[in-house]
C-alpha positions as CSV (number, residue, x, y, z in Angstrom):
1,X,0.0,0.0,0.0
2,X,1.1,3.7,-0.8
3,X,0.2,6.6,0.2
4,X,0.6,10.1,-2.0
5,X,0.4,13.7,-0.8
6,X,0.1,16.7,-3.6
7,X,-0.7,20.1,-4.1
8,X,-2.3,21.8,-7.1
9,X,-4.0,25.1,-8.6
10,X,-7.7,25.6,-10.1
11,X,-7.7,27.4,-13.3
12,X,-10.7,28.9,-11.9
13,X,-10.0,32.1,-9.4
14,X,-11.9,30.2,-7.1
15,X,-13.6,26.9,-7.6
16,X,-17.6,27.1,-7.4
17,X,-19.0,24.4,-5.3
18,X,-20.8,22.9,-8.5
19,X,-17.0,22.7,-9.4
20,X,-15.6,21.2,-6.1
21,X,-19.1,18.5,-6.0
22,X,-18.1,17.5,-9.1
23,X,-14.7,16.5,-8.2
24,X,-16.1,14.5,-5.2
25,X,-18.5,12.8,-6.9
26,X,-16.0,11.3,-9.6
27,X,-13.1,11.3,-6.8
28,X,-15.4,8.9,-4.1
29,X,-16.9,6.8,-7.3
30,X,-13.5,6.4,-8.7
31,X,-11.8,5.8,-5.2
32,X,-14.6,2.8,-4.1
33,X,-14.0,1.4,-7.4
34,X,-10.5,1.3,-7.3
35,X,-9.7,0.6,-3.6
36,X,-8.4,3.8,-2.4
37,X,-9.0,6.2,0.4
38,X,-7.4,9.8,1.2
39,X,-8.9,13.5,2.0
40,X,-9.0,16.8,0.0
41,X,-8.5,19.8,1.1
42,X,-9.3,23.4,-1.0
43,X,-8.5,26.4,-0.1
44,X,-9.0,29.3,-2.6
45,X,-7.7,28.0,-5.8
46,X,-5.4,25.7,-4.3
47,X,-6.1,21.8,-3.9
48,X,-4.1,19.4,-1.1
49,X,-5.1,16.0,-1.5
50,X,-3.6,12.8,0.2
51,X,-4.8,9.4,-1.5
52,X,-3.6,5.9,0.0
53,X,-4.5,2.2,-1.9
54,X,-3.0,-0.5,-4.2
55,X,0.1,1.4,-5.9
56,X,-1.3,0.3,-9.2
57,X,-4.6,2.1,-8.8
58,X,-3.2,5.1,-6.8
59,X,-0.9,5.7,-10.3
60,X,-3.5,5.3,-12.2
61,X,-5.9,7.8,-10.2
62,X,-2.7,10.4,-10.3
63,X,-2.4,10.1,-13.7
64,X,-6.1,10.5,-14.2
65,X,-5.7,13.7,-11.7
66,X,-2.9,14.7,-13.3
67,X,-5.0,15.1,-17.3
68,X,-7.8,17.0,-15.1
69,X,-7.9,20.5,-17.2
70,X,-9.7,22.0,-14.0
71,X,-6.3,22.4,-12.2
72,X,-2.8,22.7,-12.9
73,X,1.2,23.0,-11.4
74,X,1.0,19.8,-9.9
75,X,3.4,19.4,-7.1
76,X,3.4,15.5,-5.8
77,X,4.8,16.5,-2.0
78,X,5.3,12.7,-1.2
79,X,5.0,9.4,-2.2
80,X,5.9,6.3,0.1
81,X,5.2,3.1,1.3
82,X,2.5,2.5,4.2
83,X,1.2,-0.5,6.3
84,X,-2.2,1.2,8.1
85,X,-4.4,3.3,5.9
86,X,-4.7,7.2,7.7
87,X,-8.1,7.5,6.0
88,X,-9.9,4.0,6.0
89,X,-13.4,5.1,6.3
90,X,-13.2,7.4,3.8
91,X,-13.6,6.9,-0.1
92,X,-13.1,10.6,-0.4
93,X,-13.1,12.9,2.9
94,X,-13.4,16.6,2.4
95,X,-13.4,19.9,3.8
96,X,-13.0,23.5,2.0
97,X,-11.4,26.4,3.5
98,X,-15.0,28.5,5.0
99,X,-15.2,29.2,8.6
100,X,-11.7,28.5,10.4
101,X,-10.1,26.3,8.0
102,X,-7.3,25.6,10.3
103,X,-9.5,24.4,13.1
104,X,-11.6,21.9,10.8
105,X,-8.6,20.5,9.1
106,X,-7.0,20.0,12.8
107,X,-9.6,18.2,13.7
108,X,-10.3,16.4,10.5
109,X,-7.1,14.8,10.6
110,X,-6.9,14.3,14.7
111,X,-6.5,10.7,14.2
112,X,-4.0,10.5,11.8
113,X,-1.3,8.5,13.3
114,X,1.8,9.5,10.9
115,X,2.9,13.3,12.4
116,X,4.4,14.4,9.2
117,X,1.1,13.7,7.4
118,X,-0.7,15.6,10.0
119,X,1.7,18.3,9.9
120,X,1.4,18.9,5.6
121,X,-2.3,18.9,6.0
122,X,-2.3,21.2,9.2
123,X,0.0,23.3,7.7
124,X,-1.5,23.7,4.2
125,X,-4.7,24.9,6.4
126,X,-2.8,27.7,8.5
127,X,-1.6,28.9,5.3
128,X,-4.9,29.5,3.9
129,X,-6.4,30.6,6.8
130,X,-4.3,33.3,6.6
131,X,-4.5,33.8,3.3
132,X,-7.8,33.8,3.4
């Protein structure tokens, strides 16, 4: 099992939520299908997404991700080798950046195990937050 961490950018200056439901829709129908789990994160135009499964399906999703003409700069932040799913109830978890971003996220991903995981996704929220 792997797990993969990555950043991108919405072409749009800020996805609609039409936008954003679509994504989930396709992301949790894709993900059951395919065995994978993981969480997304927006906020603004900016996407954090960690996906865990089968290496050969979590490839294949990326590269499905990476052909998505809704986003763009692509930054894969990490890709490694894991033994316990951090999201194993989840076919697609979610959370966008209204209200305090930074306190949702927190608690969103209070049971993550792994501390550097917890500590990309935290931090991705404080930035926006503030951003924000």
């Amino acid at each position: 099992m792997k797990q993969l961490v990555y950043i991108s950018t919405s072409r749009s200056e800020v996805p609609s939520l039409t936008e954003v439901e679509s994504i989930l829709s396709a992301s949790r129908r894709n993900n059951a299908r395919d065995g994978l789990t993981g969480l997304l994160i927006v906020g603004g135009r900016r996407f954090l997404q960690a996906l865990e499964g089968p290496e050969a399906q979590l490839s294949a999703a990326y590269a499905r991700i990476k052909r998505d003409p809704r986003h763009f700069a692509l930054v894969e932040l990490s890709r490694k080798p894991i033994t316990k799913a951090s999201f194993p109830d989840w076919a697609m978890g979610y959370e966008a950046g209204r209200g305090d971003l930074a306190e949702l996220v927190y608690q969103l991903t209070s049971m993550i195990d792994e501390p550097s995981l917890q500590a990309q996704l935290r931090g991705f929220a404080q930035l926006h937050s503030k951003a924000a």
